[in-house]
C-alpha positions, -999 to 999 in steps of 0.1 A, spaced: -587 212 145 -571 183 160 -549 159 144 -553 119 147 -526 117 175 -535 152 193 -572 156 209 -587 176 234 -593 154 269 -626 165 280 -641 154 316 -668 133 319 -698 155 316 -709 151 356 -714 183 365 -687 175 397 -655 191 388 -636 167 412 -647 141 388 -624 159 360 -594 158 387 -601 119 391 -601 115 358 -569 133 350 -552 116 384 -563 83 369 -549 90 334 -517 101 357 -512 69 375 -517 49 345 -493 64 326 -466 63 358 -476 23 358 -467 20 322 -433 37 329 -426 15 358 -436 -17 336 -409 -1 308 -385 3 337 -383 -30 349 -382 -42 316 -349 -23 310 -335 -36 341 -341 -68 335 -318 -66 297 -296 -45 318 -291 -76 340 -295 -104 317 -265 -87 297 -242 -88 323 -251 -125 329 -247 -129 295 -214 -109 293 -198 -122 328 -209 -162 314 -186 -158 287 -155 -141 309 -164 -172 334 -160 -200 304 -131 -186 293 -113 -183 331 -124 -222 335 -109 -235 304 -74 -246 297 -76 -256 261 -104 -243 240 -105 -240 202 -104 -212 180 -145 -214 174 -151 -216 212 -129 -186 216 -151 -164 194 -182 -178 215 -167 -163 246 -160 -130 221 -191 -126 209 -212 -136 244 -195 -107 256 -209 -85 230 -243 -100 231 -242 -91 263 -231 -58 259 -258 -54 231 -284 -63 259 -273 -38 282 -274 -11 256 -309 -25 248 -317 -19 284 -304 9 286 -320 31 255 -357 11 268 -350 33 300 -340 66 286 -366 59 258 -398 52 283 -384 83 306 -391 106 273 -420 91 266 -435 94 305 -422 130 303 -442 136 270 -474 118 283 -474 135 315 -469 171 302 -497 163 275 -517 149 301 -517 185 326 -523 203 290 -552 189 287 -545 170 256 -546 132 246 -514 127 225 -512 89 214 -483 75 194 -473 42 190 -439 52 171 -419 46 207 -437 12 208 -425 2 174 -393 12 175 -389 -13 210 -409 -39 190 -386 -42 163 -356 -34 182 -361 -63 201 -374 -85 175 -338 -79 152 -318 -85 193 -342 -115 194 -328 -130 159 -293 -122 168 -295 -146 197 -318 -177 177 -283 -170 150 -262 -167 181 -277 -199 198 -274 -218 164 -239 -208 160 -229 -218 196 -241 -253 193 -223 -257 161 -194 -247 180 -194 -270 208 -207 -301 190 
């Protein structure tokens, strides 16, 4: 008997098996899409980090005289922005298991859904997402 997140994929019921290989070639290309869209999300925090990282090296190479607080601003931009390219980094390697699980599941014959990858990036990005409103709150006490 199958579980809630394991069920048999049946073709539609046609009578044309090419109809089955659509199917499962459809199912295929959707799943590839899903890991491209998970892809260029990863790039894009891999490339925001290093804006965010490299901003704070720049600040820091422009200024003379800066204060103690705007001196652990630079410090921590540089880990926020390290912490974003981690992020992108771990969506990648994350979404490259996943595709590989889909797409075996998917030449099985089997419809395997779980959303545990899904909420694992959702709150992952919520708790990076809070650390920058704190870090964004911080920096404008710092430089005001």
């Amino acid at each position: 008997m199958a579980s809630d997140s394991e069920q048999t994929c049946k073709a539609p019921e046609s009578g044309n098996a090419s109809s089955g290989k659509f199917s499962r070639l459809t199912t295929q290309l959707a799943n590839e899409r899903t890991f491209l869209a998970w892809i260029r999300t990863g790039i894009a925090l891999l490339a925001f980090g290093f804006v965010v990282e490299k901003a704070g090296s720049f600040l820091e190479a422009i200024s003379t005289e800066i204060s103690e607080k705007q001196h652990n601003f630079v410090r921590y931009s540089g880990i926020a922005g390290i912490i974003l390219m981690l992020s992108g980094a771990f969506i990648i390697g994350m979404a490259t298991i996943r595709f590989w699980s889909i797409d075996r599941a998917i030449r099985q014959g089997r419809c395997e859904t779980s959303v545990a990858l899904d909420i694992i990036i959702a709150i992952s990005i919520t708790l990076i997402a809070l650390v920058f409103i704190a870090f964004l709150v911080f920096q404008s006490s710092v430089f005001s």
